[in-house]
PDB file with one MODEL, atoms N, CA, C and O in Angstrom:
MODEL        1
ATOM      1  N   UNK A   1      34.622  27.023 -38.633  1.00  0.00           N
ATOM      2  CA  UNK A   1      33.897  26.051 -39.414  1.00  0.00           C
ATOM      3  C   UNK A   1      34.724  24.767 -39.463  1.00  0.00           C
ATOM      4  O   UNK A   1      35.931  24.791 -39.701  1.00  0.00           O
ATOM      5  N   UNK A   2      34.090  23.732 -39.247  1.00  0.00           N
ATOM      6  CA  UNK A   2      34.503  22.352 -39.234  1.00  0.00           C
ATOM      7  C   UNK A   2      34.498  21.672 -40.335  1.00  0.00           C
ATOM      8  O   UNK A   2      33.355  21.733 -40.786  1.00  0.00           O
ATOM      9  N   UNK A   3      35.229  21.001 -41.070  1.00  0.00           N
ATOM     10  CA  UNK A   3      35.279  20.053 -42.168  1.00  0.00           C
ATOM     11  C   UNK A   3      35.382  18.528 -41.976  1.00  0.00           C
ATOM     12  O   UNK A   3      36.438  18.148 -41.472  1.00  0.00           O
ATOM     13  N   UNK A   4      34.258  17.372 -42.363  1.00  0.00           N
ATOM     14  CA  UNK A   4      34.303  16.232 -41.695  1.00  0.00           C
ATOM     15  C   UNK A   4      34.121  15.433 -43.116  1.00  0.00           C
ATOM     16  O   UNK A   4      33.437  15.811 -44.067  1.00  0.00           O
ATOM     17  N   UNK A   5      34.835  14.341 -43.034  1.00  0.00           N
ATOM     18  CA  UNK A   5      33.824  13.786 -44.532  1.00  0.00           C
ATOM     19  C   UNK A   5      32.846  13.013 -44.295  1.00  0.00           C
ATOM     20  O   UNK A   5      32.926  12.282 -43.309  1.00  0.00           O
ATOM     21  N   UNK A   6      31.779  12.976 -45.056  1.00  0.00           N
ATOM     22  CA  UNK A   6      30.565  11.796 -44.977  1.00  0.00           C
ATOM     23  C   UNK A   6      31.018  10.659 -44.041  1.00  0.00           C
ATOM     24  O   UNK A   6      30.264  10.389 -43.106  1.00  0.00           O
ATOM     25  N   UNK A   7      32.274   9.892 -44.196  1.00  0.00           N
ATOM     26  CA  UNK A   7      32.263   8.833 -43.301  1.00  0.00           C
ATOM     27  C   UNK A   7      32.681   9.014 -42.283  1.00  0.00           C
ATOM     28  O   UNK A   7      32.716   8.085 -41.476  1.00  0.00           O
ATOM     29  N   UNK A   8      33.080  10.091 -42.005  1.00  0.00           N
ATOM     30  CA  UNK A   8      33.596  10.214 -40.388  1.00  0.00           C
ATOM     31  C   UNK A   8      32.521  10.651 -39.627  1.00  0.00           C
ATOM     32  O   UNK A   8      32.360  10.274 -38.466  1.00  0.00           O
ATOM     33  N   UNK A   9      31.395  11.809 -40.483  1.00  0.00           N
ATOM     34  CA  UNK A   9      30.509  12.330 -39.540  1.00  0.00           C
ATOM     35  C   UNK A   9      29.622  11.237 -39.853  1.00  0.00           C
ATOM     36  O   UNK A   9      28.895  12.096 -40.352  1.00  0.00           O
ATOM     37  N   UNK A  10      28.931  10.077 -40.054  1.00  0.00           N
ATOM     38  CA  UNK A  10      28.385   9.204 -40.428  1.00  0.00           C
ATOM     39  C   UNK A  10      28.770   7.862 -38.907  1.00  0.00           C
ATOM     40  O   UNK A  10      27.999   7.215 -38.199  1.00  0.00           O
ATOM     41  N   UNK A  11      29.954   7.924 -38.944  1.00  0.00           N
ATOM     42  CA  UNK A  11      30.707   7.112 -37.995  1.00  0.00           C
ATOM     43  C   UNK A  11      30.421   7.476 -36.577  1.00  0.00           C
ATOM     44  O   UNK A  11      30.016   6.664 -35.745  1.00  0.00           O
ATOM     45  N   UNK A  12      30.737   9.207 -36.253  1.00  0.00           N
ATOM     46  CA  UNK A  12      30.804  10.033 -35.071  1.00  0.00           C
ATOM     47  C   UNK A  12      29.223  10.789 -35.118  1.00  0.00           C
ATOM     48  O   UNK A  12      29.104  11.978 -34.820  1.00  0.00           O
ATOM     49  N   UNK A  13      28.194  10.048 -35.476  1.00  0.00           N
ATOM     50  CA  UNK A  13      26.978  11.423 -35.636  1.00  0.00           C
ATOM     51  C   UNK A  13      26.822  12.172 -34.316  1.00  0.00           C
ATOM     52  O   UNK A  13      26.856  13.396 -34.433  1.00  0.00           O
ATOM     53  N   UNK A  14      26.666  11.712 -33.141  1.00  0.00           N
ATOM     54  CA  UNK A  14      26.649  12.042 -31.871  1.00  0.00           C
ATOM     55  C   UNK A  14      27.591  13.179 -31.652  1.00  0.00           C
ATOM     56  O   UNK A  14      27.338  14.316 -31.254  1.00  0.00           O
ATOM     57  N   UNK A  15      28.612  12.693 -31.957  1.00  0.00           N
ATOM     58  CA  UNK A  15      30.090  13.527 -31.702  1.00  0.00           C
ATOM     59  C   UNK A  15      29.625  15.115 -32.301  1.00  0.00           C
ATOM     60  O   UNK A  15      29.454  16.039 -31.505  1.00  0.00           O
ATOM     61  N   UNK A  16      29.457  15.289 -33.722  1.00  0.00           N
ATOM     62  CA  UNK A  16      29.040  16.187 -34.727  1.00  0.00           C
ATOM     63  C   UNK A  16      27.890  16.797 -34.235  1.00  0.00           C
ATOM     64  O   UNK A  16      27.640  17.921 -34.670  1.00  0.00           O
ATOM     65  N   UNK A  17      26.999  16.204 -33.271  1.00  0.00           N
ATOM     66  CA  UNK A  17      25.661  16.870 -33.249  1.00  0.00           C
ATOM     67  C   UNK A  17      26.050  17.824 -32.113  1.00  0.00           C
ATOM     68  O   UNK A  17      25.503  18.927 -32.135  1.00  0.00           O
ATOM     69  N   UNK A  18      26.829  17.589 -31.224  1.00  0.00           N
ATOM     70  CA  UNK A  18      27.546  18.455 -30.266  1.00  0.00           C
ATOM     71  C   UNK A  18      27.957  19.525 -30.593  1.00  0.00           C
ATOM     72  O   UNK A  18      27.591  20.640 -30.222  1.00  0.00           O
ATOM     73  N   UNK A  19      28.924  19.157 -31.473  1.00  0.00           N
ATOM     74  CA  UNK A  19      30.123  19.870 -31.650  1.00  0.00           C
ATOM     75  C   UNK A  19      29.147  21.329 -32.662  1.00  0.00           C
ATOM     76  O   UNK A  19      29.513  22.503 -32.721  1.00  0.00           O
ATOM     77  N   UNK A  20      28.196  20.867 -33.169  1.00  0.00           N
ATOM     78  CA  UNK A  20      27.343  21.881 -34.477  1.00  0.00           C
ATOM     79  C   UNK A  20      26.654  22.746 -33.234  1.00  0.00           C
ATOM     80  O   UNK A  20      25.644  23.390 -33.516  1.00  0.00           O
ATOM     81  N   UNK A  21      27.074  22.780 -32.096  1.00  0.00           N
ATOM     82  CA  UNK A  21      25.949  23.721 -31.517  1.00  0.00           C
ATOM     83  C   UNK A  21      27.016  25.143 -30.995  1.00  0.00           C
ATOM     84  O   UNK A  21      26.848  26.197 -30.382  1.00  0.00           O
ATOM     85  N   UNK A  22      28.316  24.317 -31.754  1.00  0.00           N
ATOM     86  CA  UNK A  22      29.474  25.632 -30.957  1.00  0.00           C
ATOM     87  C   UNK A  22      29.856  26.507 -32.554  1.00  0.00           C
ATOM     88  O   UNK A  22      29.895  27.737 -32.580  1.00  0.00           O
ATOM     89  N   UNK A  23      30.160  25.499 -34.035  1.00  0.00           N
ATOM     90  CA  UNK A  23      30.378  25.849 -35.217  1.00  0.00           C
ATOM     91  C   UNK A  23      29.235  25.281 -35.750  1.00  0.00           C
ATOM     92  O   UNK A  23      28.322  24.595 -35.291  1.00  0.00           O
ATOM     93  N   UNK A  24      29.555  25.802 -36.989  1.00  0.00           N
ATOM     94  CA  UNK A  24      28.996  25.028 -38.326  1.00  0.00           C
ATOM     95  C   UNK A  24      30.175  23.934 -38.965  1.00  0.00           C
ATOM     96  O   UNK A  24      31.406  23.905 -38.944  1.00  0.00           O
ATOM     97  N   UNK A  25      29.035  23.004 -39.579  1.00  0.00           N
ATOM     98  CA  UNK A  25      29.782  21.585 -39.735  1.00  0.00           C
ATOM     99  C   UNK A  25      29.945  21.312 -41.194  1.00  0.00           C
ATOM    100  O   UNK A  25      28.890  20.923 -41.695  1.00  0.00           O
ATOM    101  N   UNK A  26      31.022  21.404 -42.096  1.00  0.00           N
ATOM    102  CA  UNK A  26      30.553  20.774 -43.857  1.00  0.00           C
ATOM    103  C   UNK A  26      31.234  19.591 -44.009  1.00  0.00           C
ATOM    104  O   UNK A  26      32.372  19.231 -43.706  1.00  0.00           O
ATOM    105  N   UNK A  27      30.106  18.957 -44.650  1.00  0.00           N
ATOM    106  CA  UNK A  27      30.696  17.775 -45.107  1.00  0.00           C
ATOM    107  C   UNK A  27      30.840  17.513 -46.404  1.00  0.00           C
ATOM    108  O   UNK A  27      30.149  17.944 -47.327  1.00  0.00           O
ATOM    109  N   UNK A  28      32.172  16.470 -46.475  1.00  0.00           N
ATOM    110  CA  UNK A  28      32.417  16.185 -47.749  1.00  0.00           C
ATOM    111  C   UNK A  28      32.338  15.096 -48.390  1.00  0.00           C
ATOM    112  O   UNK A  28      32.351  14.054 -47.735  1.00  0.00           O
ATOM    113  N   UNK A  29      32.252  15.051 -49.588  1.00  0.00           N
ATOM    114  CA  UNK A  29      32.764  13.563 -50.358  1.00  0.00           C
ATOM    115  C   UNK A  29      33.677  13.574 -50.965  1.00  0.00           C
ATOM    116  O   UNK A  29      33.359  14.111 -52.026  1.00  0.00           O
ATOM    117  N   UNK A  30      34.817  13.276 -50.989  1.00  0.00           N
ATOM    118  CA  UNK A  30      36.055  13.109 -51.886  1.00  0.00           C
ATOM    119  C   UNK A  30      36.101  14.320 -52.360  1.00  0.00           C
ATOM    120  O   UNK A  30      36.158  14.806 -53.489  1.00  0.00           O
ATOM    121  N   UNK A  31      36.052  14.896 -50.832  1.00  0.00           N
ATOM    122  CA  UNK A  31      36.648  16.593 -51.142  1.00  0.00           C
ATOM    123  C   UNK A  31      35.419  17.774 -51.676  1.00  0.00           C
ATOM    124  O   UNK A  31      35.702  18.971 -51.631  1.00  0.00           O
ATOM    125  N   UNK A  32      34.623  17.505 -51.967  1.00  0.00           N
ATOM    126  CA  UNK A  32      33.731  18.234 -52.529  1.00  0.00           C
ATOM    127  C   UNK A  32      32.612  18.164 -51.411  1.00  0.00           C
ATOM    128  O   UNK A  32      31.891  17.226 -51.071  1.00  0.00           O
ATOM    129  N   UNK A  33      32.718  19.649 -50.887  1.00  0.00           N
ATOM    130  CA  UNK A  33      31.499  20.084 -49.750  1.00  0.00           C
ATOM    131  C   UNK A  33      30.582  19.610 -50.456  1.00  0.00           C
ATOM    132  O   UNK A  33      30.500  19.788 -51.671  1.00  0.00           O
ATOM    133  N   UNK A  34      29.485  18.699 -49.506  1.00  0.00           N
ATOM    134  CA  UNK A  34      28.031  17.790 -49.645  1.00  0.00           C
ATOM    135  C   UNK A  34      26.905  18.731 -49.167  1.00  0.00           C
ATOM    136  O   UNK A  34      26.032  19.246 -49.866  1.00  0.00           O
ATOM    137  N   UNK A  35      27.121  18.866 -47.677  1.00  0.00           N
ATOM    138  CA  UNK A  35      26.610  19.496 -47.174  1.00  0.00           C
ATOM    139  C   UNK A  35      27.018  20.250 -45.882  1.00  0.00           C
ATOM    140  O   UNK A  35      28.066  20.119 -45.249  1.00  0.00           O
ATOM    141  N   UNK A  36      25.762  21.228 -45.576  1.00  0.00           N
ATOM    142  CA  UNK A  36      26.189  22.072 -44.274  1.00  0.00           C
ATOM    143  C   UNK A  36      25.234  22.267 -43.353  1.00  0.00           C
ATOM    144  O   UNK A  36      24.087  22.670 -43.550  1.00  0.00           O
ATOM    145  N   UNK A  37      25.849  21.908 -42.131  1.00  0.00           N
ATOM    146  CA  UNK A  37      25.176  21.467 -40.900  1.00  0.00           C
ATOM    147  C   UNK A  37      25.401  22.777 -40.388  1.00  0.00           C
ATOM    148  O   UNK A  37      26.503  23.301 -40.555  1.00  0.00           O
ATOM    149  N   UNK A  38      24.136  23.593 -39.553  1.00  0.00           N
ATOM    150  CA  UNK A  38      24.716  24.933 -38.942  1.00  0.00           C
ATOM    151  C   UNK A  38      23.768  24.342 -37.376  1.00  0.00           C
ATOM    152  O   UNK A  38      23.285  23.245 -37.096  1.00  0.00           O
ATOM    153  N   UNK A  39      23.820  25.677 -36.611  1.00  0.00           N
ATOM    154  CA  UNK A  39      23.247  25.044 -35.183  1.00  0.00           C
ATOM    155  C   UNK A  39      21.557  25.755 -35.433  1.00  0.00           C
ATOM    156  O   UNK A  39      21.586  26.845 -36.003  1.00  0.00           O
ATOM    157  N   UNK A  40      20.611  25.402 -35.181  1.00  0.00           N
ATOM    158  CA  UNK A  40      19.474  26.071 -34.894  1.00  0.00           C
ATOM    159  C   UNK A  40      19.429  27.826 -34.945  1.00  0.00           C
ATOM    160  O   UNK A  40      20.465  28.398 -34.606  1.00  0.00           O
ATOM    161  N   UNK A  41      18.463  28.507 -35.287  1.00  0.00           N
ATOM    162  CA  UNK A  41      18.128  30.071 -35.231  1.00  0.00           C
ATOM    163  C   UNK A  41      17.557  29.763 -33.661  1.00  0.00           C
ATOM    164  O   UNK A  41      17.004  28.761 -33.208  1.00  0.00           O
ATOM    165  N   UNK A  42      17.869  30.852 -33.123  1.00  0.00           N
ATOM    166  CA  UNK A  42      16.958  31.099 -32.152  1.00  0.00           C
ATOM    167  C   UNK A  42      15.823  31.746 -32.518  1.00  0.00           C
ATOM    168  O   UNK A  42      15.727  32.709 -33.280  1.00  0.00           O
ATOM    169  N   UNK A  43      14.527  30.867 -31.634  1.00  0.00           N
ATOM    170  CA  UNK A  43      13.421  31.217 -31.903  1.00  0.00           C
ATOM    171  C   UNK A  43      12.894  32.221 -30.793  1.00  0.00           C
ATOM    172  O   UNK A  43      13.174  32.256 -29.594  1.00  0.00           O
ATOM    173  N   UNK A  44      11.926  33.145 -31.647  1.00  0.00           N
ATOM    174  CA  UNK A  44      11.285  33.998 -30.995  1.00  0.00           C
ATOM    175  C   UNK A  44      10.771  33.207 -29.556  1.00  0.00           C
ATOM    176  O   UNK A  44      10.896  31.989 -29.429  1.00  0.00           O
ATOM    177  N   UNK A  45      10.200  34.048 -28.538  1.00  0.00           N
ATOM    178  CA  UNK A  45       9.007  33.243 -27.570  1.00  0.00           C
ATOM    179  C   UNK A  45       7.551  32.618 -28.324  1.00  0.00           C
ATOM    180  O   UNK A  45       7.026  31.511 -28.439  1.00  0.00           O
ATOM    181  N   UNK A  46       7.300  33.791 -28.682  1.00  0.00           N
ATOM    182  CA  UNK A  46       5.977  33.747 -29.692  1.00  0.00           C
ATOM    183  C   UNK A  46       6.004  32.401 -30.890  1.00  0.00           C
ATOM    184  O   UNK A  46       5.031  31.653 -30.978  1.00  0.00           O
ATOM    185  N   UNK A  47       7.189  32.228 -31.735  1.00  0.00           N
ATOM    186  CA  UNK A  47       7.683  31.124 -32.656  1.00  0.00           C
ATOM    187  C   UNK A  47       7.262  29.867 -31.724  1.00  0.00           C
ATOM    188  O   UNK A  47       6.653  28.886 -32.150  1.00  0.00           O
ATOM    189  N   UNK A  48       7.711  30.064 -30.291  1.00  0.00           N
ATOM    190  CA  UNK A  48       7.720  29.134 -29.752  1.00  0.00           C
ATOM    191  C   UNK A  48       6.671  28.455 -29.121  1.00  0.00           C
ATOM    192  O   UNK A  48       6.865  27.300 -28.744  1.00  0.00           O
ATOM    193  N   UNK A  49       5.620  28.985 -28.954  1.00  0.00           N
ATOM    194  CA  UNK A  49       4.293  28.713 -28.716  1.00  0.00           C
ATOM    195  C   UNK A  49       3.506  27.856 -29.793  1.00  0.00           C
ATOM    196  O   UNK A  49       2.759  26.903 -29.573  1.00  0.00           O
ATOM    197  N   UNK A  50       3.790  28.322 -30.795  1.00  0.00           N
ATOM    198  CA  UNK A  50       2.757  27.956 -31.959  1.00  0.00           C
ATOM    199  C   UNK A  50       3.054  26.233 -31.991  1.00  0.00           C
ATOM    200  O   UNK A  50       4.132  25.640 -32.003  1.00  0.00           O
ATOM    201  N   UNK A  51       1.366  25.591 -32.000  1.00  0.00           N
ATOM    202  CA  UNK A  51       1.144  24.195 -31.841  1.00  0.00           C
ATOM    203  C   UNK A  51       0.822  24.255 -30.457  1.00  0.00           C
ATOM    204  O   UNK A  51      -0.164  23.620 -30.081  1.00  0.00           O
ATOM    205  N   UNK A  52       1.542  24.965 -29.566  1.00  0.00           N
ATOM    206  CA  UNK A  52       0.864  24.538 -28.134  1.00  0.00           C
ATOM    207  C   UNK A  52      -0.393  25.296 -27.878  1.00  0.00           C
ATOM    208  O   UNK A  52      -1.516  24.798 -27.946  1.00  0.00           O
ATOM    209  N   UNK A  53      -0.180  26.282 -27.640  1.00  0.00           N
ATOM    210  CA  UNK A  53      -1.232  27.289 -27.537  1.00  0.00           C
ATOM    211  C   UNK A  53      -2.662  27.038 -28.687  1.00  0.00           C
ATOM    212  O   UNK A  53      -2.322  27.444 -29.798  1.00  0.00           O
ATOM    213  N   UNK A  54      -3.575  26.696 -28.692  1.00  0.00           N
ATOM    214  CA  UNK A  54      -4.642  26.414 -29.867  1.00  0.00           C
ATOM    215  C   UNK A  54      -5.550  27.807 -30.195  1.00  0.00           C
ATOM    216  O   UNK A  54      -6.080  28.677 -29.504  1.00  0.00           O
ATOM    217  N   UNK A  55      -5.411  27.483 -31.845  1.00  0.00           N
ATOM    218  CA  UNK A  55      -5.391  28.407 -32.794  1.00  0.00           C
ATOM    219  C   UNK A  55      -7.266  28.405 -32.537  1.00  0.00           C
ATOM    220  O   UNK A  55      -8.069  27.473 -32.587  1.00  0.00           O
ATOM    221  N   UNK A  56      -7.472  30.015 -32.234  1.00  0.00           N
ATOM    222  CA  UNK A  56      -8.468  30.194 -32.181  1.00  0.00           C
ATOM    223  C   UNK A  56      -9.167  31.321 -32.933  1.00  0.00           C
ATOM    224  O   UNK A  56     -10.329  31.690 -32.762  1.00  0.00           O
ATOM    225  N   UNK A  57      -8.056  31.926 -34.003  1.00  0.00           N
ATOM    226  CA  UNK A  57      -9.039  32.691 -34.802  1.00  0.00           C
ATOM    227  C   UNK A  57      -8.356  34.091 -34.375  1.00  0.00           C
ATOM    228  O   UNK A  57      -8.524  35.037 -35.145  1.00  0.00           O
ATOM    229  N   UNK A  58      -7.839  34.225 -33.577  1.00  0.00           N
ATOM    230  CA  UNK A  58      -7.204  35.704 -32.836  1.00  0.00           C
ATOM    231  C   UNK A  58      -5.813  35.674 -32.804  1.00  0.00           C
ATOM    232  O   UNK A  58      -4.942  35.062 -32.186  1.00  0.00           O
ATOM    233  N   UNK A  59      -5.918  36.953 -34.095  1.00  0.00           N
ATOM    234  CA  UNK A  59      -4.511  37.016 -35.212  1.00  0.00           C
ATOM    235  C   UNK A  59      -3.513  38.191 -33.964  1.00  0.00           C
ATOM    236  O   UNK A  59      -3.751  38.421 -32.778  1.00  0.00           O
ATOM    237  N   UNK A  60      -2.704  38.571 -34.615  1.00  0.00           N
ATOM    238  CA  UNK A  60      -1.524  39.337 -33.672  1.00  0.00           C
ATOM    239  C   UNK A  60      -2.249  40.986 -34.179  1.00  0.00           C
ATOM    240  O   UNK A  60      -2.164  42.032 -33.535  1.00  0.00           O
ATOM    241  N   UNK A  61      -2.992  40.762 -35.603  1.00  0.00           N
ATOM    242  CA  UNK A  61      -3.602  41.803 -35.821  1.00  0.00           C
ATOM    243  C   UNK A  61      -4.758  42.885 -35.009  1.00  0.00           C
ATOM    244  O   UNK A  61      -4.970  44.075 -34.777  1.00  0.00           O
ATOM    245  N   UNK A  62      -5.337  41.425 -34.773  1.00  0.00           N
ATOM    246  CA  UNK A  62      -6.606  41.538 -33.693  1.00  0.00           C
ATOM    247  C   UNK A  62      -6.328  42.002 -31.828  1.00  0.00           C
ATOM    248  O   UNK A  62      -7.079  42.549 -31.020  1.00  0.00           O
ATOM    249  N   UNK A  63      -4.986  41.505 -31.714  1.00  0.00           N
ATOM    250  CA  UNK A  63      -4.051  42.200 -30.606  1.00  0.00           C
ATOM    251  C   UNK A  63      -3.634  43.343 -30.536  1.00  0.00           C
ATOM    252  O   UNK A  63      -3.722  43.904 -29.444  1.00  0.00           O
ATOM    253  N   UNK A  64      -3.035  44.075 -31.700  1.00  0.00           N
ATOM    254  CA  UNK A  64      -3.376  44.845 -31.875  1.00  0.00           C
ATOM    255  C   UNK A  64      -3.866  45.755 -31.936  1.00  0.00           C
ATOM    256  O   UNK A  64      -3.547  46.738 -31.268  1.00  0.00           O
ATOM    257  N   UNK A  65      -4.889  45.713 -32.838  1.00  0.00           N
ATOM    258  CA  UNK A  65      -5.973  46.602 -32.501  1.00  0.00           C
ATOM    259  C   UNK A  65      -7.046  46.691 -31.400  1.00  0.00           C
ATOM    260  O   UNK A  65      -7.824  47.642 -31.480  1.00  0.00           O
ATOM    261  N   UNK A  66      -7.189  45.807 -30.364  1.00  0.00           N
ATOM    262  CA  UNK A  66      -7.635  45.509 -28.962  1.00  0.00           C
ATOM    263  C   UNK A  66      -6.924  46.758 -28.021  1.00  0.00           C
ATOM    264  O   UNK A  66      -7.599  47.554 -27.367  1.00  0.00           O
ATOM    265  N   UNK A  67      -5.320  46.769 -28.089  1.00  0.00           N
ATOM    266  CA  UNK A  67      -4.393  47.445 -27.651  1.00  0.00           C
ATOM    267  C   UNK A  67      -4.862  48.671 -27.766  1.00  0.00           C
ATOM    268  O   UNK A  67      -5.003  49.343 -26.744  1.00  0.00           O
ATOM    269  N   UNK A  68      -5.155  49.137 -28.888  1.00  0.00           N
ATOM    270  CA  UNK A  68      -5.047  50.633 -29.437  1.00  0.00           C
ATOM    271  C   UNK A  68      -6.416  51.314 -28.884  1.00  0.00           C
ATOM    272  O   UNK A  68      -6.633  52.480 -28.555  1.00  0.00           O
ATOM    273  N   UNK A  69      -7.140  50.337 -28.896  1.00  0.00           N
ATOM    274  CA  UNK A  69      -8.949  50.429 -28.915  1.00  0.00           C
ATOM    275  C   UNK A  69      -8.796  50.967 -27.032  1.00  0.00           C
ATOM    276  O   UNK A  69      -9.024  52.080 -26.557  1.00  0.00           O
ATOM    277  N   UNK A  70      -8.256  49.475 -26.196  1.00  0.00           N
ATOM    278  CA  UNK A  70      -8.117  50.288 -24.599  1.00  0.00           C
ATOM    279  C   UNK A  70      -7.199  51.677 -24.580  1.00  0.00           C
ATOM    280  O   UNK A  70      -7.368  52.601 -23.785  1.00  0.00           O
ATOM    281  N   UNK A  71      -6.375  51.631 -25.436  1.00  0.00           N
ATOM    282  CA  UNK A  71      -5.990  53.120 -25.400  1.00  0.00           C
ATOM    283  C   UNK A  71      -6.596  54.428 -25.406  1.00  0.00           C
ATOM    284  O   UNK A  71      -6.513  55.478 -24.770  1.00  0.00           O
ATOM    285  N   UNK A  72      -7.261  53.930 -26.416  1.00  0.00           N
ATOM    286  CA  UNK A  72      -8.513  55.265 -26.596  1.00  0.00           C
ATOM    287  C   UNK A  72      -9.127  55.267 -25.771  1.00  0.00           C
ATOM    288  O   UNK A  72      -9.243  56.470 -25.541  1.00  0.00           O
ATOM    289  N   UNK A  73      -9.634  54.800 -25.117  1.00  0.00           N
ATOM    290  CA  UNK A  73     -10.563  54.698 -24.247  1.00  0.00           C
ATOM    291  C   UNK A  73     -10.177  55.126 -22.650  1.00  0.00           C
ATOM    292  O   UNK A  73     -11.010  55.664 -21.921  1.00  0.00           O
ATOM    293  N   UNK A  74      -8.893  54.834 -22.241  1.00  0.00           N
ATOM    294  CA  UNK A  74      -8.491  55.545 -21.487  1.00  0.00           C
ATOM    295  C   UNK A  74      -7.857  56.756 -21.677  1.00  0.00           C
ATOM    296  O   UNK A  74      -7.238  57.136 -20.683  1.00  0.00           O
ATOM    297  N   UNK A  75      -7.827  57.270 -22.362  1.00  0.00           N
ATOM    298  CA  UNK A  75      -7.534  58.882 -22.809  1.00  0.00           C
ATOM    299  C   UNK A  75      -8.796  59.542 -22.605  1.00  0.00           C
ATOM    300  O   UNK A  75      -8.910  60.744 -22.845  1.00  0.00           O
TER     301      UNK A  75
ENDMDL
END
């Protein structure tokens, strides 16, 4: 974990936006952690779709049970 104060990571933002993808970043003000910069969660594939793909009413539920339904059916 990295410790920067407000004016340095303020000064270097570029620098910090790098560097937050290897640690997590806190910043301070006159010593007193402000805040904390961490790197992104990795997102699912599925997370990652949503907005592109258009929402048409057909839930993961409805997948689902589609799944189960050709199952039966080939048995």
């Amino acid at each position: 974990m990295l410790e920067v104060t407000a004016t340095e990571f303020k000064k270097n933002l570029g620098k910090y936006l790098t560097l937050v993808n290897k640690e997590e970043i806190i910043i301070t003000r006159n010593g007193i952690p402000i805040a904390q910069i961490s790197p992104p969660k990795k997102k699912s594939i599925v997370n990652q779709l949503i907005g592109i793909i258009p929402d048409d009413g057909y839930s993961l539920d409805d997948a689902r049970m589609e799944r189960l339904l050709r199952n039966e059916d080939s048995i």
